[in-house]
C-alpha positions, 0 to 999 in steps of 0.5 A: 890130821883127821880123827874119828872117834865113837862114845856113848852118853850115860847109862841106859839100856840101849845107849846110841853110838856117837861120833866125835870128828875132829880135823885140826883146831876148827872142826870138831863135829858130834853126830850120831851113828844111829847104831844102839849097844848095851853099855855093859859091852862099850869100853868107854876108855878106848871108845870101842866094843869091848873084847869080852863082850858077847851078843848078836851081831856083834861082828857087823856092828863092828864093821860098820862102825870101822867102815862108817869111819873108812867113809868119813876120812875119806870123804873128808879128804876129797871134800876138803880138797874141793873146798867145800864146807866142813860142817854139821850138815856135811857130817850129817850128809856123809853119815846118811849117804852111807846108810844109802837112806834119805835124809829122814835116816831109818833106825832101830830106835823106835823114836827116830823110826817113828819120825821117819814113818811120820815124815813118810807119810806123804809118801805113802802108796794106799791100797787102792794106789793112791798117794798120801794121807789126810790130814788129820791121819798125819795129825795123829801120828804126830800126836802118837810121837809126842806122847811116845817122846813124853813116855820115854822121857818119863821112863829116863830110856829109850825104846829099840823097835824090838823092845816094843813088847808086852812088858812096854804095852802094860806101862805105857797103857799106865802111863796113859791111864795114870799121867794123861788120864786117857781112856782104854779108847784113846789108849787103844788108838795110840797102841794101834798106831804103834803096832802099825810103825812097828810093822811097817819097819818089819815089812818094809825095812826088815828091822827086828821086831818083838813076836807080840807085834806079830802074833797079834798079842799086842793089841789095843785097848777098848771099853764100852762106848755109849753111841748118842744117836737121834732115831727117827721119831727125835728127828721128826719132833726136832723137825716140827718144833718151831724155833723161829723165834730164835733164829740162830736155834731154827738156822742150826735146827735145819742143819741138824735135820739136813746132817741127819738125812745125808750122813756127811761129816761135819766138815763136808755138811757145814760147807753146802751150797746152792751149788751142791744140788744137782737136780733131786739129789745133793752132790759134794766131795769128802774133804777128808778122803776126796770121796764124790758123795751122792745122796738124794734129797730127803723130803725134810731137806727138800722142805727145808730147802724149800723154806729157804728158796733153794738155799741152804742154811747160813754158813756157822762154825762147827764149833757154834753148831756143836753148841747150838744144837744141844739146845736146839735138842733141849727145846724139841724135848730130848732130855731123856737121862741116858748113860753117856760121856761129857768132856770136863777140865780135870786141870790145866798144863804148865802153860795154863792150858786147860786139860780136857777129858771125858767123864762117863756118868748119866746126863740129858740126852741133849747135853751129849748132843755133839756133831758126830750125831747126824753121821751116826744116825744116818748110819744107825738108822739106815743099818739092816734096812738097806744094804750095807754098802748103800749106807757106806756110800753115804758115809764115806767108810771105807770098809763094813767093820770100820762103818760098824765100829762106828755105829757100835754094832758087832758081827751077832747084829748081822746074825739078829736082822738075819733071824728078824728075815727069817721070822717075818717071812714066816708069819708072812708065808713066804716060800722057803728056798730051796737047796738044790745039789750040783750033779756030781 
């Protein structure tokens, strides 16, 4: 005779529902009914909802469980009839199909919808209809879930998605601060991550969410970020400093003045070729965002170019080139002493893997030297002197406040170049514009 049976483990707030499947002496299953209860509620003799206990929903939580089990003997005596195999896979199979949900089960656990949203993500329909994500976007997310599992695992509780809330927005901010050694950036990148699964089980599958998610309380963290740039007098000295003598410093030297005046990635700028130049103009596709990037030939470039009779600098690693360039700014005299963050080992994992954070403090210029800098000066030395949307062309953002983001500019400096307009067409006597009413 075939049994179902439900239990919870321990004592935290929420517990999961599991079910035991028993069917004679060889089969005896335990999977979990995704379904969460304060223990207070579960009589654990008789392995159902006490009679006494009052909450919301309880009623459809009880009839789900009844009809989950009505769904298991059923399909238990059809199945086996058939002959096919009774096992851990067919009880997973039965508890998901009667979800009507993939096997990637959504759930009002925030781990396990987390899960379900990583896996998702190839799946994702973008806002301009395209399908899936980078890369590095699903790196990320992988990334958040395994923090979220280490912070659940440090609280002794599991999170429902409704209880994703203020209260857990200031200890996991701890949590980061204290145990990882994070800074308000990087934590605030893992909260934005969250707020976007938690409305996404919202939005998309009307799952219970906290009202801080909605009214935009829970929101991430920042702090005041030193941007390393290179502006144009750097790039001129780096460009007429002679490091021939050195080979693998003038190699990276022209990369860097190349990287400066194109505003690529690093890992689109690094992979140029010949075949890249079409005519007066560099043509490649953004290995991040698939992106077709057009950008005409700098008269550095083309001088370096030209240098090299029509071929790029040699292939290095990105790696070698965020080294080398450091020096190859140290030599070209960009040593200033400027506030800045530098990366160092503040201990080692218990598998003796260093742990890498930055340290905000002063240093020469060329130290904090990295390959984010040819992007972002392309971006900061272009801002305000040609149109906004020029500029992202050539960087590959996708909107305005993300490319000022990353140049560390807010919505005054649009008001500042628009005052600077004004004042130079003044001492220039330019006509002023005229208002003109539209009849009525």
């Amino acid at each position: 005779m075939a049994t179902v049976k439900f239990f919870i483990k321990g004592k935290s707030n929420p517990a999961t529902i599991y079910l035991r499947f028993v069917a004679g002496r060889k089969i005896d299953l335990k999977h979990t009914t995704f379904k969460p209860i304060d223990p207070t509620h579960w009589n654990r003799k008789s392995g159902t909802i006490k009679r006494n206990a009052v909450f919301e929903d309880r009623l459809k939580l009880e009839n789900n469980l009844t009809d989950l089990k009505g769904e298991i003997l059923k399909c238990y005596r059809m199945d086996f009839e058939q002959g096919i195999l009774i096992d851990a896979d067919w009880l997973k199979t039965v508890i998901i199909r009667f979800y009507k949900q993939d096997q990637n089960l959504k759930t009002e656990f925030l781990i396990d919808f987390a899960t379900y949203h990583l896996g998702n993500l190839p799946n994702k329909i973008q806002k301009d209809g395209t399908t899936g994500v980078s890369k590095a976007t699903i790196q990320k997310y992988a990334t958040n879930l395994k923090k979220l599992k280490a912070f659940e695992k440090y609280k002794g509780k599991r999170y429902l998605i409704s209880q994703v809330n203020m209260e857990f927005h200031r200890e996991f901010i701890a949590y980061l601060k204290e145990k990882h050694h994070l800074n308000y950036n990087s934590i605030g990148k893992y909260l934005t991550i969250i707020k976007t699964i938690c409305l996404d089980a919202y939005r998309t599958h009307g799952l219970k969410i906290n009202d801080a998610i909605l009214n935009g309380n829970f929101r991430a963290t920042k702090e005041k970020t030193n941007f390393i740039t290179l502006n144009e007098a750097e790039i001129e000295r780096i460009f007429e400093k002679d490091l021939s003598s050195t080979p693998y410093l003038e190699n990276a030297k022209d990369w860097l003045i190349i990287g400066v005046w194109i505003g690529a990635r690093v890992s689109d700028l690094l992979r140029l070729t010949k075949d890249n130049i079409k005519g007066e103009y560099i043509e490649y596709t953004a290995k991040k965002t698939g992106q077709k990037i057009v950008m005409p030939l700098h008269w550095q470039v083309s001088a370096i170019l030209d240098k090299r009779n029509g071929n790029f600098p040699h292939a290095i690693s990105s790696q070698k080139f965020n080294d080398y360039i450091k020096k190859v700014c140290s030599e070209s005299g960009i040593n200033d002493i400027v506030p800045g963050t530098k990366r160092e080992i503040i201990g080692k994992t218990k598998d003796d893997k260093k742990i890498w954070r930055k340290k905000a403090g002063e240093y020469k210029k060329s130290d904090l030297v990295s390959t984010h800098i040819c992007r972002r000066s392309f971006a900061t030395n272009h801002y305000g002197k040609l149109p906004t949307p020029v500029i992202m062309s050539a960087t590959g953002h996708k909107t305005e406040k993300m490319l000022l983001n990353y140049i560390g500019k807010a919505p005054k400096d649009n008001a500042d170049i628009l005052a600077e307009y004004w004042k130079k067409a003044k001492q220039n006597g330019e006509t002023k514009m005229e208002v003109i009413k539209t009849a009525q």
